[in-house]
Each structure stands twice: as C-alpha cells, then as structure tokens.
C-alpha positions, 0 to 999 in steps of 0.5 A, a space after each residue: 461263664 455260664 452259657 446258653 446255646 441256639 445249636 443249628 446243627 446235630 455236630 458237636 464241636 467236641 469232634 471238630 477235626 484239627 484242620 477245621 476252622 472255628 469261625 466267629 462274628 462277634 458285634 461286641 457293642 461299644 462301650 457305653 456308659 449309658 447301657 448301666 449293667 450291661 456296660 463294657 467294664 461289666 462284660 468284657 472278661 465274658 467277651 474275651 472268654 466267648 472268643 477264647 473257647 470259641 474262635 480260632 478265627 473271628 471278626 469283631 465290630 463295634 470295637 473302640 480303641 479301649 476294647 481293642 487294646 484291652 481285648 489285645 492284653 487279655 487274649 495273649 493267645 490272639 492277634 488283633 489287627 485293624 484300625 478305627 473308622 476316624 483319623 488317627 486310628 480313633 472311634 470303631 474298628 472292625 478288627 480281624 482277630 486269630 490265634 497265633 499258634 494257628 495263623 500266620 500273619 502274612 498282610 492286613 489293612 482297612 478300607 474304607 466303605 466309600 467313594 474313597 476307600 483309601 481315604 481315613 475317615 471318609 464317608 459314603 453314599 447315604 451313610 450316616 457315620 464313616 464305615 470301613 472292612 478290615 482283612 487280613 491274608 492268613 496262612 493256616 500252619 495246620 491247612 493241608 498243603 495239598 488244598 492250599 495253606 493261606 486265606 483271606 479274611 474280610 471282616 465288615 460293618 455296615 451303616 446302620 441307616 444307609 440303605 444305598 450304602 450298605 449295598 455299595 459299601 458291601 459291593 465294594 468288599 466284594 470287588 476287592 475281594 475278587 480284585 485280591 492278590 492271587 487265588 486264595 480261599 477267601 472268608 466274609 464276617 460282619 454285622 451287615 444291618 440288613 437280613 438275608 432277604 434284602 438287596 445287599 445279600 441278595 447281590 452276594 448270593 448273585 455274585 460270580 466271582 467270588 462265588 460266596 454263601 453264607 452258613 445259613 444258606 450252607 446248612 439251610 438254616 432259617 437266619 433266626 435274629 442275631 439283634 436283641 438289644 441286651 434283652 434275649 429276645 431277637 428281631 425275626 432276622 439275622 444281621 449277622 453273617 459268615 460267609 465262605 467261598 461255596 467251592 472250597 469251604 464246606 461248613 459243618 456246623 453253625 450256632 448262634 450263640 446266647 452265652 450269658 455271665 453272672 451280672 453284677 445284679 445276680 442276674 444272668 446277662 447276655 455277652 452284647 446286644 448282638 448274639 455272636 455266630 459261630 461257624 466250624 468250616 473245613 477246607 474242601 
C-alpha cells in the first residue's frame, strides 16, 4: 500500500519508545454500493493494513456488521469489541479496536447517545439516526506500574445533522467518563460531525473532570480538515479528534494520515472518505 502523510510534528514514528502508545480514529465509511470504486470490497485490505501499521489502539466508525466481522478475521492481531447502534447488534457500530499482545481486555460495553442510554436502538434529542459510544477498560502489559497500568477507552460517533444532540450526546460520554469506576487514564476517540471551534468541543475543553485535550490542541496544531468525501481535498476543519486527559497523557506527535492504494482503475485511491488521525501518546 502506497502512502501519503500530512506529518503534524518533527517526531518520527521510527523512535516511538515501547511504552508509547499509537492511538488512531478511523472513520472507515460504511459499505456502500453506490461509492463504485471507492466501495468497501475495493478498500478494506488497505483499511485492515492502515490500521495494522498504524494502531496499537484505535476507534473506528462507521463500521456495519460485515466490516466488522471481516476486520475481526483479517486482523488476527486484533480484538475488536462493540456492537451496532439497531437492535439485535445490526446497522453501524463504533467499535474499540487493539492489539492483543498490548491490551488486556478487562471490560467493555455500548451506550447509547440518548435520553435512554442503556436502551438499544434509542434515539436522542434532534438526532437523525440512533448514535451510541463504545468503551472499553484496558490494561496495557507494557505501561509502567508505577504510573498505573489500566485505561479506559471511549470511542464515539456523533449525529451528523443534530446539532443539540451532538452536544448532549457527547456531554453524556463525558459524564460517564467522569462517573467511570475508580481513577483510570481515560482516552476519547471519534468522528464528532463538528470542528473544534463549536459548542461540543468547546464544553470538553471547559470540562473539569475529566480534564481532557484534544492532539491538536496538545501540540498546537491548526485541525486542518479531516472530511473529504473520497476526493483529497478536505473541508478547513477537522471532525475527527483524539483526546487525552491533559494531566496524565503527554502527546508526542499527531498525523493526519492521507494514505492511498492502487485502485482497480490504476489510480491511486484514498482509504475512507474520512482521513484517519493518528496519535503517539505516552504516560506522564
């Protein structure tokens, strides 16, 4: 797979140190007949390589069940945990992916991005579709003891046309991080539908508990568009974000990643509609 990088920062990835953690968000776009060449069948042995060389640690969305049982064949090295927003585990997901020789899998789950967030399937404020988050409590085999070995994950989608429920919806992942069990480093993935300069990111940043920030943020990097709709050319703002609890991650480096494969056509084609974003984080 040929690959194309937006680096954010002088770090190279070569010197990332074993107890750093490579962090992605990754919207892979749902398969869909009508994107032609661009489809899933076309795509998803670059996707599974991206996040392969790239993850240690990553939250996907937009992932239907047929992505995500194929993604959880094709990446031995991988668990993939989290179910589909409908009722009996159908339509998107937003799963937590991460390497099995790293993690521990100590417990996981899905809520949904409601009035009702133990409800499958519910709906919330002015969403348009059912949105949910799933988390999942790690602990890293190769974290210093000293600075506390587990973590949790929370990996999120947002609606793409409420505007009220992109803000309570990603206010709800919030409280439940806060409400977590015990004091754990908590990390936030997802495609938010929103940029960094709107209420939902702004109600993070004003947050006390847990004190997050986001990669861009950390390094004080402009959040240069993350959508592009197949085409390489993104909108001016990033909708896709890696955050971190600003007291306990230190963020090394960040990329936003423009990785292409030999299309059917002979052309160079890009992974998603979205450019995925990567992050190398290490404990303070």
């Amino acid at each position: 797979m040929k690959g194309s990088l937006v680096v954010l920062t002088a770090l190279s990835l070569a010197s990332a140190e074993a107890a750093d953690v490579r962090v992605l968000t990754f919207n892979i776009r749902y398969s869909n007949k009508i994107d032609g060449l661009d489809g899933w069948e076309h795509r998803k042995e670059a996707v599974a390589q991206l996040i392969n060389e790239k993850a240690d640690l990553a939250g996907l969305q937009e992932v239907k069940p047929d992505q995500r049982q194929w993604l959880a064949e094709h990446l031995p090295d991988f668990t993939v945990v989290g179910i589909g927003r409908e009722p009996n585990d159908k339509d998107e997901a937003a799963p937590v992916v991460f390497r099995k020789e790293r993690f521990e899998l100590l417990a996981s789950g899905t809520f949904w991005l409601s009035e009702k967030p133990d409800e499958v399937g519910s709906k919330g404020w002015d969403a348009k579709l059912p949105r949910v988050c799933t988390w999942a409590k790690l602990r890293d085999r190769q974290a210093d003891a000293d600075k506390g070995a587990v973590l949790w994950f929370y990996n999120v989608h947002l609606d793409h046309i409420g505007a009220e429920a992109r803000l309570k919806g990603l206010s709800l992942v919030a409280d439940r991080m806060a409400a977590r069990e015990g004091n754990e480093r908590v990390l936030l993935t997802g495609d938010f539908n929103t940029t960094a300069d709107e209420p939902p990111s702004r109600m993070l940043a004003a947050r006390e508990k847990p004190p997050l920030i986001s990669s861009y943020q950390a390094l004080g990097i402009e959040p240069v568009g993350t959508f592009h709709g197949f085409k390489g050319k993104a909108g001016a703002s990033a909708i896709d974000f890696i955050y971190a609890e600003k007291d306990r991650w230190t963020f090394k480096s960040s990329e936003v990643l423009k990785t292409t494969y030999p299309g059917a056509d002979g052309q160079p084609r890009y992974v998603s509609d979205h450019f995925p974003v990567q992050a190398v984080i290490t404990a303070k």
